[in-house]
N, C-alpha and C positions, 0 to 999 in steps of 0.2 A: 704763157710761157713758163713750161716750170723753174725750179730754183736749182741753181750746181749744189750738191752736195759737198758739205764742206769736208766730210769725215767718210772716205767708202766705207772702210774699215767695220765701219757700223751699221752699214746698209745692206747688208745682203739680200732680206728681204726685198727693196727696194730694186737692188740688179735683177733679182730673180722675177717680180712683177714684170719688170720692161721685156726683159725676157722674155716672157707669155706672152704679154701683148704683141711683141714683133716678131716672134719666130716664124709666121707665117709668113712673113714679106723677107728675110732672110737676114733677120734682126735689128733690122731699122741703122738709118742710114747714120752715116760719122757723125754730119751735122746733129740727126737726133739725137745721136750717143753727147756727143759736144754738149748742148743746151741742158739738157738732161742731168749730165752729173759733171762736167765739165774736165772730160777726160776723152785720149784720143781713143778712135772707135779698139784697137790694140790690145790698149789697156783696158775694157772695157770687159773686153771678150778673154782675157787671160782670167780678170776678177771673179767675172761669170764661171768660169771653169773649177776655179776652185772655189765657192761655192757650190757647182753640182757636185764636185771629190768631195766636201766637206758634210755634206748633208746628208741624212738618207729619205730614200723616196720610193717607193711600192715598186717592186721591178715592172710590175705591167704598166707603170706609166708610159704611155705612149708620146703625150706633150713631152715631158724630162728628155727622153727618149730623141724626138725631135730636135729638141731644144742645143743637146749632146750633138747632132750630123749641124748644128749653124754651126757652132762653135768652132768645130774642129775645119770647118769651111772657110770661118772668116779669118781664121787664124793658119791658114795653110798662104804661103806667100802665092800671090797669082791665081789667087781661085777666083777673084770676082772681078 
């Protein structure tokens, strides 16, 4: 079970990893989000977002790319 992070603030890396690994499942579930960095899935997916606004990233990335259609998914009220 991993550890809640105490500081996001300081994790980006760390949102953007979980990120990768769940974009395919449609960014892993509350509960994940919960254990993981101990934030609701929300706040998670807003944090995520501005780390992609904050970054830069090859425009032909396709993952980023994907990454971009969860986010605006999980964070659109009544999408899921």
């Amino acid at each position: 079970m991993a550890k809640a992070h105490e500081n996001l603030d300081d994790q980006p890396a760390d949102i953007l990893d979980f990120a990768r690994r769940w974009y395919h499942y449609g960014g892993g579930s509350a509960e994940d989000i919960l254990v993981e960095f101990g934030i609701t899935e929300h706040e998670y997916f807003h944090r995520l977002g501005a780390v992609l606004d904050t970054r830069s990233f090859d425009p032909d990335d396709k993952e980023i790319d994907a990454i971009r259609v969860v986010v605006a998914a999980r964070l659109t009220p009544g999408a899921r």
